[in-house]
C-alpha positions as CSV (number, residue, x, y, z in Angstrom):
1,X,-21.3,-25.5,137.4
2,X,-18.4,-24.4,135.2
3,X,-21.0,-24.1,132.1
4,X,-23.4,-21.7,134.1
5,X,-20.2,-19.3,135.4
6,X,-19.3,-19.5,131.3
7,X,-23.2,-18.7,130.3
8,X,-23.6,-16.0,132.9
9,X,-20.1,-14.5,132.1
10,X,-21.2,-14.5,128.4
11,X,-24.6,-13.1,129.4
12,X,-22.8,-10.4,131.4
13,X,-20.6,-9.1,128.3
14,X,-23.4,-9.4,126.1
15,X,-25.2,-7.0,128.4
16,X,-22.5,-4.9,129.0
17,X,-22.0,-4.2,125.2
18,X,-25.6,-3.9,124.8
19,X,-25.5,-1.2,127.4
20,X,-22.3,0.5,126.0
21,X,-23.7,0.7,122.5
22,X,-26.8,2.2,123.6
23,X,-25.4,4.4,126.0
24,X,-23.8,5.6,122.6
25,X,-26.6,5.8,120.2
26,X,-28.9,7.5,123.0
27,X,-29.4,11.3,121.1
28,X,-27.4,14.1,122.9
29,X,-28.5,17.8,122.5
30,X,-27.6,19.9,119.9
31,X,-24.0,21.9,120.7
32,X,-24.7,25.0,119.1
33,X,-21.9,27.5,118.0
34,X,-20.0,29.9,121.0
35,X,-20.0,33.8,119.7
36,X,-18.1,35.9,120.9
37,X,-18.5,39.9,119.7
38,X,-16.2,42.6,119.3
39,X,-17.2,46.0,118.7
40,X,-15.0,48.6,117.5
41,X,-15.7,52.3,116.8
42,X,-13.1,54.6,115.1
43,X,-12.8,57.3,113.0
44,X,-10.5,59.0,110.3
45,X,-10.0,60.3,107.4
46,X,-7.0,60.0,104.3
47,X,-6.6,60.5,100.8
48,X,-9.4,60.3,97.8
49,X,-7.7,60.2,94.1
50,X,-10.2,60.2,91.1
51,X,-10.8,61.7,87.8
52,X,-11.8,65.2,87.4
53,X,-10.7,68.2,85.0
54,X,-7.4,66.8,85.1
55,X,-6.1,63.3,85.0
56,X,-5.9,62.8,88.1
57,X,-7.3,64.8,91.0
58,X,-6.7,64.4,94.6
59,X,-8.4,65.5,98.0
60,X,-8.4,65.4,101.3
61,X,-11.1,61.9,102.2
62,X,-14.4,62.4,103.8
63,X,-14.0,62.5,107.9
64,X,-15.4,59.2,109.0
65,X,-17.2,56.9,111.6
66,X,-16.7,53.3,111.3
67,X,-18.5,51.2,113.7
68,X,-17.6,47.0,113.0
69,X,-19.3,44.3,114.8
70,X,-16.3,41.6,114.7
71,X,-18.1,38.2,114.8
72,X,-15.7,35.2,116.0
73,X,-16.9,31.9,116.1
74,X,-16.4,28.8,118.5
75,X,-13.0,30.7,120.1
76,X,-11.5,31.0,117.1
77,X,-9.7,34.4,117.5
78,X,-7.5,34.4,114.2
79,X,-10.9,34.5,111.9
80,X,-13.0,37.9,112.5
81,X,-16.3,38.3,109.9
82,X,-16.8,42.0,110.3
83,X,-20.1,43.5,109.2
84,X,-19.7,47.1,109.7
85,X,-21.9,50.3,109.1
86,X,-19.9,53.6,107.4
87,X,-21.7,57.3,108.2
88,X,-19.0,59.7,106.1
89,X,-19.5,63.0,108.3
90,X,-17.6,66.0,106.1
91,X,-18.4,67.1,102.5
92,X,-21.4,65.2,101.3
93,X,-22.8,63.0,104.4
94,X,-23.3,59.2,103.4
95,X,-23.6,56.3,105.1
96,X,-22.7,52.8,103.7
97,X,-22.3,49.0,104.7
98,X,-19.1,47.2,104.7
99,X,-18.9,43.3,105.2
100,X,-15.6,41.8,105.8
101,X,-13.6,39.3,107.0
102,X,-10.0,39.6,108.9
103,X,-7.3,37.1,109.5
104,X,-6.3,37.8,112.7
105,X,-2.2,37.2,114.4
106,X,-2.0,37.6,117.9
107,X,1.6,38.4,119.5
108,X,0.3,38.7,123.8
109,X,-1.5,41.9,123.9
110,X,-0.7,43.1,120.4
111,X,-2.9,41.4,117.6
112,X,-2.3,42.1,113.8
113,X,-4.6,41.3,110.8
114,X,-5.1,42.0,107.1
115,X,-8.4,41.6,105.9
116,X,-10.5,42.1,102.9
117,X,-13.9,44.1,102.7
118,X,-16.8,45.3,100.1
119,X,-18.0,48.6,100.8
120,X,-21.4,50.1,99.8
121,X,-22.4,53.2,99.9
122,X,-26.3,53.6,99.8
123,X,-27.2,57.1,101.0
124,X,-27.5,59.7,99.2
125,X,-25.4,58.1,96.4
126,X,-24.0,54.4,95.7
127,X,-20.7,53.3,95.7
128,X,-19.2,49.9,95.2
129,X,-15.9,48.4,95.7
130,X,-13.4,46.6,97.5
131,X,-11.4,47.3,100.3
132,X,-8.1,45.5,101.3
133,X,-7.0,46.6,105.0
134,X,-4.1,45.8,107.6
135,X,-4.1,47.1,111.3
136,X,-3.4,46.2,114.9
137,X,-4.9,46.3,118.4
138,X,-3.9,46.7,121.7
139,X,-5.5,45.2,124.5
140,X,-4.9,47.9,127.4
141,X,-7.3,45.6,129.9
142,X,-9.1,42.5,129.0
143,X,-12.4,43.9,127.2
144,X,-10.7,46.8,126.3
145,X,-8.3,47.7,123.4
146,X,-6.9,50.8,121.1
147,X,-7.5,50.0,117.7
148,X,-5.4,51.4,114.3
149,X,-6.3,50.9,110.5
150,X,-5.5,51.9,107.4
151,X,-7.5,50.4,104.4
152,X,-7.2,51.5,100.4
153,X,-10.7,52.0,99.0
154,X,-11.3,51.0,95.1
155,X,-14.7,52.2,94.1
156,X,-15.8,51.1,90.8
157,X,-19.1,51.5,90.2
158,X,-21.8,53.4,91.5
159,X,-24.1,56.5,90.7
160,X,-21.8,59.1,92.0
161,X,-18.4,57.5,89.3
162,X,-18.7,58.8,85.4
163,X,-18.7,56.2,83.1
164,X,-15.4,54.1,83.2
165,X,-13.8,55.8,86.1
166,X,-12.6,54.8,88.8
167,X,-12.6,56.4,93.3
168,X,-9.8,55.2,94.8
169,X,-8.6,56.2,98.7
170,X,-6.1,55.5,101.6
171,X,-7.4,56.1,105.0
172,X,-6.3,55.8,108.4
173,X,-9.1,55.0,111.5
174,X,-7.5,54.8,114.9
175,X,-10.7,54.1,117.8
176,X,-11.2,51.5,120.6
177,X,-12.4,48.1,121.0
178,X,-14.8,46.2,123.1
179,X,-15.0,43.0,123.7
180,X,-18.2,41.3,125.2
């Protein structure tokens, strides 16, 4: 009798690690990334220094509308890719692209972040360059938050430079927030 309590006993783990290791290899559906999206819509305007008659000539930047789609992925709020669409409104209209990605410090309601983008300009002229940027929200309700940027612009090539020169600019974009 004590050598069938053994055998079943033995036939009972046997079975329960069976079931434990297929319980574990049985397939489990596909997780698939959370998104969250952030839209932000501001405008401004700064400083433009190039080359003209002079050495150097300064002017008052385009007035601009900035509208970013800030991407985050799986909850992970201090990582923001950014595509964004540019539409430059005074002087000569253009409209450009400008991919980016933002390291993001939150302090409560108050985030920070520096970031680093590549604008392109495609209408009526092209522009290239790189664009390093700090700024800081303000989250007055949970979806909804004020929004201030200032970014320096180093265009170096495109149709609209001469040969060998470069655009260079300081602006400032203040604008709201949403998150969804």
């Amino acid at each position: 009798m004590r050598n069938d309590v053994r055998a079943t006993a033995r036939r009972g783990a046997w079975l329960l690690t069976a079931g434990i290791i297929a319980a574990l290899s049985l397939p489990r559906p596909a997780a698939a990334q959370e998104l969250d999206t952030i839209v932000t819509i501001a405008g401004g305007t700064g400083i433009s220094l190039g080359q003209g008659d002079a050495w150097v000539m300064s002017k008052l930047s385009p007035v601009f509308l900035d509208i970013d789609v800030g991407l985050v992925f799986d909850g992970d709020t201090s990582l923001e890719w950014t595509p964004s669409l540019i539409m430059e409104l005074s002087g000569r209209v253009s409209v450009g692209v400008n991919p980016s990605l933002k390291r993001v410090w939150w302090f409560d309601r108050l985030s920070v972040y520096g970031g680093i983008g590549f604008p392109f300009f495609f209408a009526p002229f092209t522009l290239i360059g790189v664009e390093p940027a700090v700024g800081a929200t303000y989250r007055l309700i949970p979806r909804l938050s004020l929004a201030l940027e200032i970014h320096a612009d180093v265009f170096f090539a495109g149709s609209d430079l001469p040969d060998a020169a470069i655009l260079a600019k300081m602006d400032v974009s203040v604008g709201v927030r949403f998150a969804f």
